[in-house]
Each structure stands twice: as structure tokens, then as C-alpha cells.
N, C-alpha and C positions, 0 to 999 in steps of 0.2 A: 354513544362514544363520548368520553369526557374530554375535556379542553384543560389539556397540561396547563398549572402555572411553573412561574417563576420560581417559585417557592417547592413544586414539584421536582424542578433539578438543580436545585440548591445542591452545591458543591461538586456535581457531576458537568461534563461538557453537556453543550447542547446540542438535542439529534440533528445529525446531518449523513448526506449522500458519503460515499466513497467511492472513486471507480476508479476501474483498474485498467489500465494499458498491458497489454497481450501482447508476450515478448519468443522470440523462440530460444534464448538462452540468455535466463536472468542473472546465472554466477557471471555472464558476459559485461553483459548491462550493467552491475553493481559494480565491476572494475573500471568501466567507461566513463561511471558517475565520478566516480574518486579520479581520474584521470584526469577530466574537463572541469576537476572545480566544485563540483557538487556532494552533501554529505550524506552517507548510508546512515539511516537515522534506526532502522528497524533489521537488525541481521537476517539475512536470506534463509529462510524454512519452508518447509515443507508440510502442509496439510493435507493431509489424507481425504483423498476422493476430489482435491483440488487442483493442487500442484504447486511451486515453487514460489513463496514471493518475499516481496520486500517493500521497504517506504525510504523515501530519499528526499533530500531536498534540491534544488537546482542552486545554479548560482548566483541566482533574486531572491531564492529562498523561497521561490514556489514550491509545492507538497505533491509527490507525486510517488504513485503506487503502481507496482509495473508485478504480472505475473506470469508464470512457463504455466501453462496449460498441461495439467499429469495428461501423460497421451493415453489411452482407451484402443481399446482392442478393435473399435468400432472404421 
């Protein structure tokens, strides 16, 4: 395994985690944000075999990633 430098991601962000908070209706949620103050930073879409999401900021400007679960037959 090699050991990334600095110089490896030179001009790219650096990796990190993302998680996502599991909503039952995010075109709800993304109006809720705008509502209380918060800014839709990433417009609500949809990913195939995922489901619904989006990225917003709170109103500290925390980063927060919220998605509908595509429902399954299961």
C-alpha cells in the first residue's frame, strides 16, 4: 500500500468521510432548510439504485448531507 503525499493531492481536496442522514422526504427537508435559515448548497437529485439527495449548510454553516432512500421492492 503507498503512503499518499501532499504533493499526491496537490490541487485536489483531501479524502475524507461523507455521511448521509436518511430522510423520508428530502424535497421536504430541502424546503425546511430554506425555511429555518439554512442554504441548499447541492440541488436535490436523484441517483439511480440510490435515491434522492442533497448537501445543505445549517445556519453555523455546518455541512450536512441528507438522503430519501429509493424504495425497493424488498
Amino acid at each position: 500500500m503507498m503512503n499518499p503525499t501532499a504533493r499526491d493531492y496537490a490541487g485536489s481536496p483531501p479524502p475524507r468521510w461523507i455521511g448521509y442522514i436518511a430522510v423520508a422526504d428530502a424535497d421536504a427537508t430541502a424546503a425546511k432548510v430554506a425555511e429555518l435559515g439554512g442554504k441548499v448548497l447541492e440541488e436535490l437529485h436523484n441517483v439511480p439504485g440510490v435515491g434522492r439527495i442533497t448537501m445543505f449548510t445549517d445556519p453555523t454553516g455546518a455541512l450536512v448531507h441528507v438522503m430519501q432512500p429509493e424504495k425497493t421492492g424488498a
